[in-house]
Residue, then its C-alpha position, 0 to 999 in steps of 0.5 A: x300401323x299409326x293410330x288414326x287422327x281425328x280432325x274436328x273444326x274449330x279446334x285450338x292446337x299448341x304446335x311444337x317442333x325440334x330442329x335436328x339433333x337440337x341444333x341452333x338452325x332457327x338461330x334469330x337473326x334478321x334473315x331467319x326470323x323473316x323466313x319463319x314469319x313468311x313460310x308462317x304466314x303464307x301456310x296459314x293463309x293457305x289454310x285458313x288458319x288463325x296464329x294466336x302466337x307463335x315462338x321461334x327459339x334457336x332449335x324449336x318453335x312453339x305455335x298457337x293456332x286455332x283451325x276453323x275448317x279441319x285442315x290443321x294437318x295440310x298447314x302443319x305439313x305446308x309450313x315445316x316443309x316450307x320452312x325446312x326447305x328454305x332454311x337448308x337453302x340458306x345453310x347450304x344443308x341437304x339432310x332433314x330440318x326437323x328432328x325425326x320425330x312428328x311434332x307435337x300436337x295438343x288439342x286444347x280443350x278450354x279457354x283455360x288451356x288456350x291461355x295457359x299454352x299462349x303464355x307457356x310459348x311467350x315465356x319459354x326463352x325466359x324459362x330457359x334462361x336466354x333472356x329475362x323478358x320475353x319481349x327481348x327475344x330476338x327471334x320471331x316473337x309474336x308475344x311481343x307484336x301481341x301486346x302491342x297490337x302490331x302484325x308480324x310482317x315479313x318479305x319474300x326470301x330471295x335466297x330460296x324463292x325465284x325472283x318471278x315466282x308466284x310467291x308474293x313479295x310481303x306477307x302479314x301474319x296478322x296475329x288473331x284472338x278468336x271471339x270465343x276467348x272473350x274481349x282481345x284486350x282482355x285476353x292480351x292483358x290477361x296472357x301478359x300478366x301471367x308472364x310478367x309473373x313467370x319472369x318475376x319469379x325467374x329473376x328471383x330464382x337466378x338471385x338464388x341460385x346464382x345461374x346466369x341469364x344468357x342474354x339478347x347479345x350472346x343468343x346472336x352471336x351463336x353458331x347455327x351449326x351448335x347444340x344445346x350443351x344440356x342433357x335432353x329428357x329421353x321421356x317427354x310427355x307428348x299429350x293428346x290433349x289439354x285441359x281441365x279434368x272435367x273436359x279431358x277425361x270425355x275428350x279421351x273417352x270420345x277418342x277412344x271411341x273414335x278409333x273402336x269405331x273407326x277400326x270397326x269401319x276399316x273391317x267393314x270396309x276392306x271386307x265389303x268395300x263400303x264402310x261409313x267411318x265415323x266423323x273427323x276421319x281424315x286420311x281416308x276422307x282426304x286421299x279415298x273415296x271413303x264415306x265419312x259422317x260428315x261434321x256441321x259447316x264451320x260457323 
């Protein structure tokens, strides 16, 4: 049996997703990068979800949200099921999107770790040599609408959603900073400076060691059905949580007693049939009549 997931309000998450095999099925172009943004935009809003940034390369995506209300896993599942269903549309496929592997999820657990992920996502294509500045990644780029404060806009995709469907015609995503960061321009300046440093320092290392940059133009050209020609690590770490070490360790000590407790309530429970499980429970408070300690309304 999977380990319980505690779902708490007012959490910030980096949110990752391989496509399968690590195939090119996000490859940019004008009518993937649209779909992404759409089946985005439309499950945050669903959701009441807040998109810091959101990344889409070639066979993954990277995604900073912030979730006010505990829903976190209805929008992940809402998204990639979305998103799966409406790229195997227009790649003709039948079999699964994503790779077979849950994605990953870090709970985030200080301002510091927000923008340490906001700038690992905005720099990853940079980082694995595609392009030498991060605005010039031609998928779906939010590090790019961020600095220059636009929304990223996308229309209905007519290959998969009927044309009088209840799916509506255009969707904003419109990209948030929450207050809790500080000042949106402070932070927006902040996460750009910490990436200007990281392709500085890629430039330099491609001088040294004589790698080349794939580039913009050679990214389109790709074929969607082609795979990354470089070995994957077998034994990528998948953290739970984020954060400096004064804050992690009592994050993990606190997860660990939600799960004793949550383990001595399930006994309770199928032994008497009443059990109260501790808060933050999901499965069971969502799809079970179950007691769970209920958390303090969002603010």
């Amino acid at each position: 049996m999977s380990r319980p997931r505690q779902i708490l309000r007012e959490q910030f998450y980096l949110l990752t997703r391989r496509c399968t095999q690590r195939q090119f099925l996000l490859r940019p172009d004008e009518v993937t990068n649209n779909a992404f943004i759409y089946c985005l935009a439309v499950a945050a809003k669903r959701f009441k979800i807040d998109i810091l940034l959101t990344i889409a390369e070639s066979n993954h995506h990277h995604t900073v949200c912030y979730d006010r209300r505990g829903k976190f896993p209805q929008f992940v599942e809402h998204f990639h099921k979305l998103l799966a269903r409406c790229m195997n549309a227009r790649w003709g496929r039948a079999e699964n999107l994503w790779a077979s592997e849950e994605p990953c999820i870090t709970r985030l657990l200080d301002r510091e770790a927000v923008i340490a992920k906001l700038v690992y996502a905005a720099a990853n294509p940079v980082k694995d040599l595609l392009v030498q500045r991060a605005v010039q990644w031609p998928g779906a780029n939010g590090y790019r609408h961020m600095i220059f404060n636009q929304p990223m806009r996308a229309r209905r995709p007519h290959h998969f959603f009927r044309e009088n469907g209840v799916m509506p015609e255009e969707e904003t995503l419109e990209l948030v900073i929450p207050s809790v960061l500080g000042p949106r321009e402070e932070v927006i300046e902040e996460v750009k400076q910490r990436v200007e440093k990281i392709e500085l320092a890629m430039q330099r290392h491609c001088q040294a060691t004589g790698r080349k940059i794939l580039g913009r133009a050679r990214v389109l050209r790709q074929s969607w059905k082609a795979c990354p020609t470089s070995e994957t690590s077998r034994r990528t770490l998948r953290p739970r949580f984020a954060g400096r070490v004064d804050v992690r360790v009592p994050a993990l000590q606190a997860y660990r007693e939600f799960l004793a407790e949550h383990a001595a309530a399930r006994r309770d429970w199928l032994a008497t049939g009443t059990a109260l499980f501790p808060r933050g429970t999901y499965w069971l408070a969502r799809f079970t009549p179950a007691s769970v300690i209920l958390e303090p309304p969002p603010r």
